[in-house]
C-alpha positions in Angstrom: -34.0 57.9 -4.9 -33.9 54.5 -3.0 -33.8 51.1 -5.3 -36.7 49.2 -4.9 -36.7 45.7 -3.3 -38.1 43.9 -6.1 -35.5 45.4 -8.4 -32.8 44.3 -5.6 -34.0 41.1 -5.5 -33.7 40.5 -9.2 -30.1 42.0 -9.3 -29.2 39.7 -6.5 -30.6 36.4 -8.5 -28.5 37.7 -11.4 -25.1 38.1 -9.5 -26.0 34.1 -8.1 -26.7 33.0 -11.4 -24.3 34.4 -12.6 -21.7 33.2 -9.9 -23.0 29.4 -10.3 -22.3 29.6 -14.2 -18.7 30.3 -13.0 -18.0 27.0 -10.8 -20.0 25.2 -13.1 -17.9 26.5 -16.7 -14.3 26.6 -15.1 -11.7 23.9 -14.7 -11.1 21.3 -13.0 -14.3 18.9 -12.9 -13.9 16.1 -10.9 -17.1 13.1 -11.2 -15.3 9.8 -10.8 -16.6 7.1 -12.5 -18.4 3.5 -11.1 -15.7 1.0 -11.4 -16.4 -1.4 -13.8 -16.9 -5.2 -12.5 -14.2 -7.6 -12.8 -14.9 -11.1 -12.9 -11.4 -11.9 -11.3 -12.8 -10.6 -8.4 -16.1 -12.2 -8.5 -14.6 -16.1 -8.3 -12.1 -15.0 -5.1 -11.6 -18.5 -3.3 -12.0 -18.5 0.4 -8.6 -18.5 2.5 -6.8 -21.7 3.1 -7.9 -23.1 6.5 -4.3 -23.9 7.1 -3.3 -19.7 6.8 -6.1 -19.1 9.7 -4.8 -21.3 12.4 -3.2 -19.9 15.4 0.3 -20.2 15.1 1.9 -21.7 18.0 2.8 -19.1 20.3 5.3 -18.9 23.5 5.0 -16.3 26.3 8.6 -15.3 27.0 10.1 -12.3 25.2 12.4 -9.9 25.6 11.6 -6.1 25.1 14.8 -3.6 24.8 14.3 0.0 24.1 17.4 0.8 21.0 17.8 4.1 19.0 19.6 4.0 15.3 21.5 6.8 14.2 19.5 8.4 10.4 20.1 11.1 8.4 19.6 14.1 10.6 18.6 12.8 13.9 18.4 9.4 16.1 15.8 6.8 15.6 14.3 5.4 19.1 12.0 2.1 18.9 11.1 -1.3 20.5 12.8 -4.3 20.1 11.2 -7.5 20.8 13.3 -10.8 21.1 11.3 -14.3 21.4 13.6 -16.3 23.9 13.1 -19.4 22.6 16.4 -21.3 20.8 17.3 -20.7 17.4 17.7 -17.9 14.6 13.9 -16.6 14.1 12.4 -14.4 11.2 12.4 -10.9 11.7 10.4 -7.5 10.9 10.5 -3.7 11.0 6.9 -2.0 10.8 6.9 1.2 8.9 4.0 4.0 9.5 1.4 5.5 7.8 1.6 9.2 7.8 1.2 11.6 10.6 3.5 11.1 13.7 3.8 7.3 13.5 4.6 6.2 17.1 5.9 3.0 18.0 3.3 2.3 20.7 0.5 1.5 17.8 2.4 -1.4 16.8 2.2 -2.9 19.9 -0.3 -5.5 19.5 1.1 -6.7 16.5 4.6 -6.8 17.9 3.6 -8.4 20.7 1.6 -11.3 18.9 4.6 -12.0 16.5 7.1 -11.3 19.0 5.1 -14.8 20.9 4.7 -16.5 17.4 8.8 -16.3 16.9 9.2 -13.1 15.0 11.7 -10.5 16.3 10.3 -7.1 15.6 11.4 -3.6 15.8 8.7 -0.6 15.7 10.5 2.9 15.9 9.0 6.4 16.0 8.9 8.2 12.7 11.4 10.9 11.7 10.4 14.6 12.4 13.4 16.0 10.1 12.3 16.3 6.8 8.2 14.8 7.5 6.2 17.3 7.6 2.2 18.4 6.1 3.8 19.5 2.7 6.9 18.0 2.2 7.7 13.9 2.7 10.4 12.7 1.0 9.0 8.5 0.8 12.9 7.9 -0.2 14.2 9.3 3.2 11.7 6.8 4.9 13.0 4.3 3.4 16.4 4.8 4.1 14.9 4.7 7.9 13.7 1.3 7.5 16.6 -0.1 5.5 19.2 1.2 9.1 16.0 -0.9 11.2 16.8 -3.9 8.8 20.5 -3.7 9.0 20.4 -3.3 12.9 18.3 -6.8 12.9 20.7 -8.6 11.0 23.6 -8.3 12.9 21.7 -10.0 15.7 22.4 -13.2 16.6 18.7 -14.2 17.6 17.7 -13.0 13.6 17.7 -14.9 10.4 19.1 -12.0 8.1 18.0 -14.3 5.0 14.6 -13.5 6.5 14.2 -9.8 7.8 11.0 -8.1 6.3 9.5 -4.6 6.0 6.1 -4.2 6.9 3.9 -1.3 6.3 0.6 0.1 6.7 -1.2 2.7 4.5 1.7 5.5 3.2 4.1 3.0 4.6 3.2 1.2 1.4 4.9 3.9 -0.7 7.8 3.6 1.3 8.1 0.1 1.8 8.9 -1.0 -1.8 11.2 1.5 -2.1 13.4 -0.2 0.7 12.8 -3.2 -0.9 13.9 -2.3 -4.5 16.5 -0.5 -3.4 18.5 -3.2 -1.0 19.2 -6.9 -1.2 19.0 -7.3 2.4 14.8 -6.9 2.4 13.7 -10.7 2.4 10.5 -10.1 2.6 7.8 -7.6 2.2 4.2 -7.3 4.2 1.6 -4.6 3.0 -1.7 -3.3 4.7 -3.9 -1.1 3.1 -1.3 0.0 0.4 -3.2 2.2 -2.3 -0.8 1.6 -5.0 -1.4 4.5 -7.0 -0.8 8.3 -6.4 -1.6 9.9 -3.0 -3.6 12.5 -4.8 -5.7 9.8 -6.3 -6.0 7.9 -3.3 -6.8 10.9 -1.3 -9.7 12.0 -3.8 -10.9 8.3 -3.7 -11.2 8.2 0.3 -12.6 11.7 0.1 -15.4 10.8 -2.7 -16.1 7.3 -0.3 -16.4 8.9 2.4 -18.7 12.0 1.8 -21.2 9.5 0.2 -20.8 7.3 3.4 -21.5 10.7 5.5 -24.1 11.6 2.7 -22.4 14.6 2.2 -23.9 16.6 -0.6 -22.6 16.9 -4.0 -21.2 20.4 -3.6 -18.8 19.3 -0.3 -17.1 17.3 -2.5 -16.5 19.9 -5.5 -15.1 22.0 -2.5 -12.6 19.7 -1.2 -11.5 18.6 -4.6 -11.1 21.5 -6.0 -9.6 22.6 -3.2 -6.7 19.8 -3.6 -6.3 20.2 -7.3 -4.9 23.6 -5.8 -2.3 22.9 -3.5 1.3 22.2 -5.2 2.4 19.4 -3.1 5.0 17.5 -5.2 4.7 14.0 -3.6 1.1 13.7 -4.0 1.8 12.9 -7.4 3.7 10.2 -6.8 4.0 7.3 -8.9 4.2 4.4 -7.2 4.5 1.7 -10.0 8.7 1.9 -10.6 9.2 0.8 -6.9 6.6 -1.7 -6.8 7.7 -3.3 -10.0 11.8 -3.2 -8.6 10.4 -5.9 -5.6 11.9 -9.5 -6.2 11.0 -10.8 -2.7 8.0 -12.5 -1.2 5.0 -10.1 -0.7 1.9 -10.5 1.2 -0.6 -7.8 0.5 -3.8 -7.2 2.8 -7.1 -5.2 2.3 -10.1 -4.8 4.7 -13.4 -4.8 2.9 -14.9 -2.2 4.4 -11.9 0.2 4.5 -12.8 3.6 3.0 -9.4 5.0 2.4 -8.1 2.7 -0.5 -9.1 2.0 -3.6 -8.3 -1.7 -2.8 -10.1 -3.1 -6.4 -7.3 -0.9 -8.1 -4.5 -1.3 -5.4 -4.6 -4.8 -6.1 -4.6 -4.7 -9.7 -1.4 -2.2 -9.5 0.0 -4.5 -7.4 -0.8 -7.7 -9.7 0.9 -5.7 -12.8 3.8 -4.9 -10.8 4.6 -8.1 -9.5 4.2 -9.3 -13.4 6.6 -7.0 -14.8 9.4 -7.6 -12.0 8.5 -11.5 -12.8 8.1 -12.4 -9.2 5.1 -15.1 -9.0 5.8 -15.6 -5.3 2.6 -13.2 -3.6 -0.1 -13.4 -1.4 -3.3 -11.0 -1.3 -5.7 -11.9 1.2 -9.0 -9.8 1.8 -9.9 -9.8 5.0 -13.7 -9.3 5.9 -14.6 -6.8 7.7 -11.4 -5.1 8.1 -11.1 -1.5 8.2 -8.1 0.6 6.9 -6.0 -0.7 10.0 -7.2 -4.4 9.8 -9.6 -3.5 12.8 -13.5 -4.1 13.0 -14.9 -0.8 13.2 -11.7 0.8 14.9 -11.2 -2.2 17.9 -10.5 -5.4 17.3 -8.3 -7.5 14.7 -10.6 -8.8 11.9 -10.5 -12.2 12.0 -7.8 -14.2 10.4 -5.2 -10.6 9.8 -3.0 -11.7 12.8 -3.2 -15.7 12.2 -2.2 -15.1 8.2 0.3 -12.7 9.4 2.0 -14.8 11.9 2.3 -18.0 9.6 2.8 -16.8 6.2 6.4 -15.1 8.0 7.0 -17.9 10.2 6.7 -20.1 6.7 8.7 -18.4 4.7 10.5 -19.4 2.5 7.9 -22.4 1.9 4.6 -19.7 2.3 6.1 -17.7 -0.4 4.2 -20.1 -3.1 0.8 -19.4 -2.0 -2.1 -22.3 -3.6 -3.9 -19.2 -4.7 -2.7 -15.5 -5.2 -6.0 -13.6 -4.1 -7.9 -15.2 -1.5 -10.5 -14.2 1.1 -13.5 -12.3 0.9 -15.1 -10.6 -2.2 -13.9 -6.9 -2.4 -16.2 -4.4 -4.1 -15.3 -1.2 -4.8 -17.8 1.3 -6.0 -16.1 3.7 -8.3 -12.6 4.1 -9.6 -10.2 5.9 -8.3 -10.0 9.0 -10.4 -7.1 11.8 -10.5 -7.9 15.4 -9.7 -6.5 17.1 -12.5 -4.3 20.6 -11.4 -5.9 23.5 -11.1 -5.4 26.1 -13.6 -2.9 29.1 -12.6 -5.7 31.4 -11.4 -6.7 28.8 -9.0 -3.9 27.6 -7.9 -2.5 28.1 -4.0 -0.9 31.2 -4.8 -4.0 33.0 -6.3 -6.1 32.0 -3.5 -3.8 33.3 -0.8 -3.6 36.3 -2.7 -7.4 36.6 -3.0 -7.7 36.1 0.8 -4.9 38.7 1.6 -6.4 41.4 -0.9 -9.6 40.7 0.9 -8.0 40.9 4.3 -6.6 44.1 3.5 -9.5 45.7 2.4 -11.4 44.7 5.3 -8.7 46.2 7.7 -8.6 49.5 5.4 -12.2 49.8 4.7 -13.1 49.9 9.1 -9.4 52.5 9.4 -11.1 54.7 6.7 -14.1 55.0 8.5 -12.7 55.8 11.7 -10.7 58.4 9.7 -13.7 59.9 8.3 -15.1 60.4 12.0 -12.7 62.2 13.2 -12.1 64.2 10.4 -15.7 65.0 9.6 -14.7 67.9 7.5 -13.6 69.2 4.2 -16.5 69.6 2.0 -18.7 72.4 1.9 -21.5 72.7 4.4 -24.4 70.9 1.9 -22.1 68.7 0.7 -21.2 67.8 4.6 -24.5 67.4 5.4 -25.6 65.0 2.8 -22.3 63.2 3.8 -23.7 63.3 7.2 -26.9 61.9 6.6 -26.4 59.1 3.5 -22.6 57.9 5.1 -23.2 56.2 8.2 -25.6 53.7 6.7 -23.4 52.8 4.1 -20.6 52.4 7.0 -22.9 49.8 9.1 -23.6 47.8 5.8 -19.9 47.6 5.1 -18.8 46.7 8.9 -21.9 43.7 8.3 -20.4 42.4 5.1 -17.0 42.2 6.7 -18.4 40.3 9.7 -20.3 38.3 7.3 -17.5 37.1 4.9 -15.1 36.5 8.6 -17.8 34.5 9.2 -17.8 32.5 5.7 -14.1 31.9 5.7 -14.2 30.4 9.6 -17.7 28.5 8.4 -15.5 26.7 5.7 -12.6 26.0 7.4 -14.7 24.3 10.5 -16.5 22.1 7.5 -13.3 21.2 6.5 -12.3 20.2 9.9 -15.5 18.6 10.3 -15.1 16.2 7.4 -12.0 15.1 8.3 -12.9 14.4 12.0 -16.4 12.1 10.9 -14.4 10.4 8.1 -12.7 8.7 11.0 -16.1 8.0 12.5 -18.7 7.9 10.8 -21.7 6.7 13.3 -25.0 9.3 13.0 -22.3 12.1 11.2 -24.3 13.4 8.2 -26.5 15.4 10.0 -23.6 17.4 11.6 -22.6 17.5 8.4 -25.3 18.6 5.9 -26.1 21.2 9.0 -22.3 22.3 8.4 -22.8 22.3 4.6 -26.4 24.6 5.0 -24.8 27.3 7.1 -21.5 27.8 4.9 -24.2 28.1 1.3 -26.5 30.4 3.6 -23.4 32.3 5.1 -22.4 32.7 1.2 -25.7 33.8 -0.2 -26.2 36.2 2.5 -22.6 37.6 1.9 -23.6 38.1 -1.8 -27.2 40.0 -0.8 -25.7 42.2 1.1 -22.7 43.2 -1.4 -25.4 44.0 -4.1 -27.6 45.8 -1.2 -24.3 47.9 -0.8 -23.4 48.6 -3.6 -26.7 49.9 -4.4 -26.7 52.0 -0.7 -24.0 53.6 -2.2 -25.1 54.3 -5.7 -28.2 55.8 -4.3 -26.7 57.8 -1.8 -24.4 59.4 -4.7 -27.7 60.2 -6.9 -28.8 62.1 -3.4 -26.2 64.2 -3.1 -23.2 62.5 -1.4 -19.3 63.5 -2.4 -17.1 60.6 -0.1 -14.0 62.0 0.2 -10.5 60.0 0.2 -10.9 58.2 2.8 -14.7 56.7 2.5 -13.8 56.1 -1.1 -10.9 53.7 0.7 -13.7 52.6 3.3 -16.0 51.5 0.1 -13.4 49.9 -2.5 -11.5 48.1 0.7 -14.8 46.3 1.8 -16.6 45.9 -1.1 -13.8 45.1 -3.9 -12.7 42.3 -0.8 -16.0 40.9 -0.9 -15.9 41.1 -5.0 -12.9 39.0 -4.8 -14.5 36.3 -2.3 -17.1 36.1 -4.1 -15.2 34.9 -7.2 -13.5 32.5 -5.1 -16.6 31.4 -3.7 -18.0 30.9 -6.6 -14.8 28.7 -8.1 -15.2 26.0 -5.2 -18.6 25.8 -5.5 -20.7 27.3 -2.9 -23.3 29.1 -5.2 -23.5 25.9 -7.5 -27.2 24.4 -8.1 -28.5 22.0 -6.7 -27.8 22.7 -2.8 
């Protein structure tokens, strides 16, 4: 007796029901909030005119190649010397993550290396910095050698040696200044201020509605990072912030999507009120993206000039006439923490899932080869009905595995995907809803064709059909692998209403 289509069809819409109830019910929900307006950032003044003149620049300079021994390996970077007279304010430039080579300093070294500001930009460590574990401490401690290394020159002011840093540089930076007297000065760009797993979720929510990703790629990716155990994206940036007692200049670019730079500025405000240093300067800079760039190329206007004066001022630039200054920021919604996921969500659980289902999809395709060459051991109606009812079942099983391969490799490209148009964003979200359709359809069809199988195989045991040892490993490998996706796939979203 065969099951009936219509009577499929309602089993199926059950299961997805079913399924969506579980990623709606379960924990963790993630649905930031719209930040609230603050009229403190409603009345910013415009920047000084005297902050956005081009500082008087000379074209001779010395470049010298260095290396600094660190904890665990050497430190290679650029040095550059402006040659004319005098003792002249100097600056390291500390990376955001990834590799963080020198060379992508080079414009800015270069401009301050004319406007009489030694520099050094080094390559980032690759002992102890990696994808899981960075140790913000250790980078700092990496800066702090660059600082000491400028003040033993002759050329260098060591009253007035600086740190700069850019994005996770902004974590590390106040560390090196809390931690050593020998920091005069402090420059951040794009520092978020609060935790990386807050900041991350932030850029991610800002993002996918700048790609107008739908609803559900989000729930994935968060839900997603409330899983993975990383200890330093809960970092708490406030101690180190609060331990700075040097001048600080703080940019943010108005149309950067990485930083909750409405919040940043506020955790920076509160910090620099409980260390009781008055003496900082946040400018917004219009137009600026996350690297103080227009759309990727250029310098926004007035990052370099600022830059370039406020050091070359210092000590008298320390005072600034107004503490925020430059163009209106406005940030949409706050910047939210993804809460953990609960244990049977967590990393572990989802490897697990993935390797239970891995091994039934190798055992269930090894049983059925078995099988085949076995093709004996039952009586001769019994082998028979196995003959006849077994190889469809096989050929439905071999498609779900496909299937689900497919699902898993979908998800991980969307991933990728996200992450490559979040860089740039021109004419992306229709790469990426298409991305988004194919992993829900890939999902759906994986779930019709596990209830299609599973009633294949109750059928075919109503008509007469014994498996034997080896299908029953064939049938529980595929179909208990699929079960277990499902469930996953159901966790992160990808049978949730609406599409």
């Amino acid at each position: 007796m065969r099951t009936g289509r219509g009577t499929l069809s309602i089993a199926a819409g059950l299961v997805l029901v079913a399924l969506a109830t579980v990623g709606y019910v379960l924990p963790p929900a993630f649905d930031p909030p719209p930040l609230k307006a603050d009229p403190a950032f409603q009345a910013i003044p415009p920047q000084p005119r005297h902050e956005l003149e081009p500082p008087a620049a000379t074209a001779a300079i010395r470049r010298q190649e260095i290396s600094v021994a660190a904890e665990g390996q050497r430190l290679y970077g650029t040095l550059r010397t402006p040659l004319t007279p005098g003792r002249h304010p100097a600056m390291v430039f500390v990376s955001g993550s990834g590799n963080g080579s020198r060379t992508e300093f080079t414009p800015q070294a270069e401009f301050l290396a004319k406007a009489g500001v030694v520099t050094i930009a080094f390559d980032k460590r690759t002992v102890g910095y990696d994808f899981r574990e960075r140790d913000f401490g250790l980078l700092a401690d990496d800066a702090l050698r660059m600082v000491e290394y400028l003040r033993a020159l002759p050329e260098v002011d060591p009253a007035r040696v600086g740190v700069w840093g850019v994005s996770e540089g902004g974590w590390v930076v106040p560390i090196a200044a809390a931690k050593s007297a020998a920091v005069g000065f402090v420059v951040l760009v794009s520092s978020p201020n609060v935790s990386p797993l807050r900041q991350v979720a932030w850029a991610l929510n800002e993002q996918l509605l700048r790609l107008r990703a739908p609803i559900g790629a989000r729930d994935l990716l968060t839900r997603a990072m409330g899983g993975v155990g990383f200890t330093f994206l809960r970092y708490d940036a406030m101690p180190a912030l609060s331990g700075i007692k040097v001048p600080v200049l703080a940019f943010y670019g108005t149309t950067d999507p990485s930083i909750p730079f409405v919040e940043s500025t506020k955790a920076l405000v509160t910090a620099m009120g409980r260390a009781g240093n008055d003496d900082y300067t946040i400018r917004f800079i219009g137009q600026g993206d996350h690297a103080m760039r227009v759309g990727g190329g250029p310098f926004a206007k007035g990052y370099l000039e600022t830059l370039g004066n406020w050091i070359s001022g210092l000590p008298a630039t320390a005072k600034p006439a107004a503490h925020l200054a430059g163009a209106t920021p406005v940030q949409r919604f706050e910047a939210s923490d993804v809460p953990a996921a609960p244990w049977y969500a967590g990393g572990t659980m989802l490897g697990l899932t993935i390797c239970l289902a891995a091994v039934g999809y190798v055992a269930g395709p090894v049983a059925a080869v078995v099988v085949r060459l076995r093709g004996r051991g039952h009586p001769l109606v019994v082998a028979e009905a196995n003959a006849r009812l077994w190889p469809p079942i096989r050929r439905r099983l071999v498609r779900i595995a496909w299937t689900s391969l497919g699902l898993l490799a979908s998800v991980v490209a969307f991933i990728t995907l996200l992450v490559l148009f979040s860089i740039n964003q021109a004419g992306a979200w229709p790469a990426v809803l298409a991305g988004w359709l194919v992993v829900r359809i890939l999902a759906v069809l994986m779930l019709v064709q596990e209830v299609t199988a599973v009633a294949a195989v109750l059928s075919a045991l109503r008509e007469g059909m014994r498996p034997g040892r080896w299908q029953h490993v064939a049938v529980a490998g595929v179909l208990g692998g699929t079960g277990l996706l499902m469930v996953a796939a159901a966790y992160y979203g990808l049978f949730a209403f609406p599409w």
